[in-house]
C-alpha positions in Angstrom: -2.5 -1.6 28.8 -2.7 -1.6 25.1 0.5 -3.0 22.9 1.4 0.5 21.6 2.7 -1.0 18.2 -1.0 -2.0 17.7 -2.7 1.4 18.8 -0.3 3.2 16.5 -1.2 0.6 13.7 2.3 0.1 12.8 3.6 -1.8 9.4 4.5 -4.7 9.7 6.7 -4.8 6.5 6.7 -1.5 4.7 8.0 -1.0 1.1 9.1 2.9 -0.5 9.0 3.5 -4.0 9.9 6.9 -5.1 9.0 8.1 -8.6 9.8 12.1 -9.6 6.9 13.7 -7.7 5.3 10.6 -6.1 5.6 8.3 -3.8 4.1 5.3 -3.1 4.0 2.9 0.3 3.2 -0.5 0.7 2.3 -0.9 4.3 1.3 -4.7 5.8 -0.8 -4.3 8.9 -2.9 -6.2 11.0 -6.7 -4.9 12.2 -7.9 -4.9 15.6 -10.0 -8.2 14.6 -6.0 -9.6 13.8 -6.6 -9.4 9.8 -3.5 -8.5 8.0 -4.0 -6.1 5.2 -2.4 -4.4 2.6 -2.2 -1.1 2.3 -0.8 0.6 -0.7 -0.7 4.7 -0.4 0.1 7.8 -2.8 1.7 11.1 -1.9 1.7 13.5 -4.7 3.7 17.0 -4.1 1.8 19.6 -4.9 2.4 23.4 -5.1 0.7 23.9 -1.4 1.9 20.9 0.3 0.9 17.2 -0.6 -2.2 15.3 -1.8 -2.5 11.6 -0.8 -4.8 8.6 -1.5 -4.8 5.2 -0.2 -6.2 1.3 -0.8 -6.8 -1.4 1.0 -6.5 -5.3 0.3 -7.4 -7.5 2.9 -5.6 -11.0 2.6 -8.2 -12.7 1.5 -7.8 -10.7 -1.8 -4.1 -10.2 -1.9 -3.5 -13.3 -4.0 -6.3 -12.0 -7.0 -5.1 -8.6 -6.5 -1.5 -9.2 -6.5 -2.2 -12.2 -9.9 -4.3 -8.9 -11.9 -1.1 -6.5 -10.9 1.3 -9.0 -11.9 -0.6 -9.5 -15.3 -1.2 -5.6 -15.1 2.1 -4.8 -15.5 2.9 -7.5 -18.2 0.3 -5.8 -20.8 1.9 -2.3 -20.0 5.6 -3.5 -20.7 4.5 -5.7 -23.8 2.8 -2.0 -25.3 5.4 0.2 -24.1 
C-alpha cells in the first residue's frame, strides 16, 4: 500500500503570504523519483472565483534561484 502523504503529494514545509487580493504558497515537496522541489503558487480573486499559476524549482536550482530573488528584491527596495 502506498504512503498516503506521498500520493497526495503533501508539503513538506509550506509557507503563506497574503497580500490584498493574492496569495502566494511556498510548498517543499518531494517527486516520486524522491527529488525535493519547490513550488511557489499564486491565487488571485477574481470577480468569478479565483485564477492561479504556479512554478517549480527543483533543488538543483534552488540555490541560483533563491541568490537572483535575494538580489531581486535588493534592486526593487534600493528604487523604491
Amino acid at each position: 500500500m502506498e504512503n498516503t502523504a506521498k500520493t497526495k503529494k503533501e508539503s513538506l514545509h509550506k509557507e503563506i503570504v497574503r497580500s490584498g487580493n493574492i496569495t502566494y504558497f511556498l510548498d517543499v515537496k518531494e517527486s516520486e523519483k524522491g527529488t525535493l522541489y519547490l513550488r511557489i503558487s499564486e491565487s488571485r480573486k477574481k470577480d468569478e472565483g479565483y485564477e492561479y499559476s504556479s512554478i517549480f524549482i527543483f533543488e538543483k536550482s534552488l540555490d541560483a534561484f533563491a541568490d537572483a530573488v535575494q538580489k531581486a528584491c535588493s534592486a526593487a527596495k534600493k528604487t523604491a
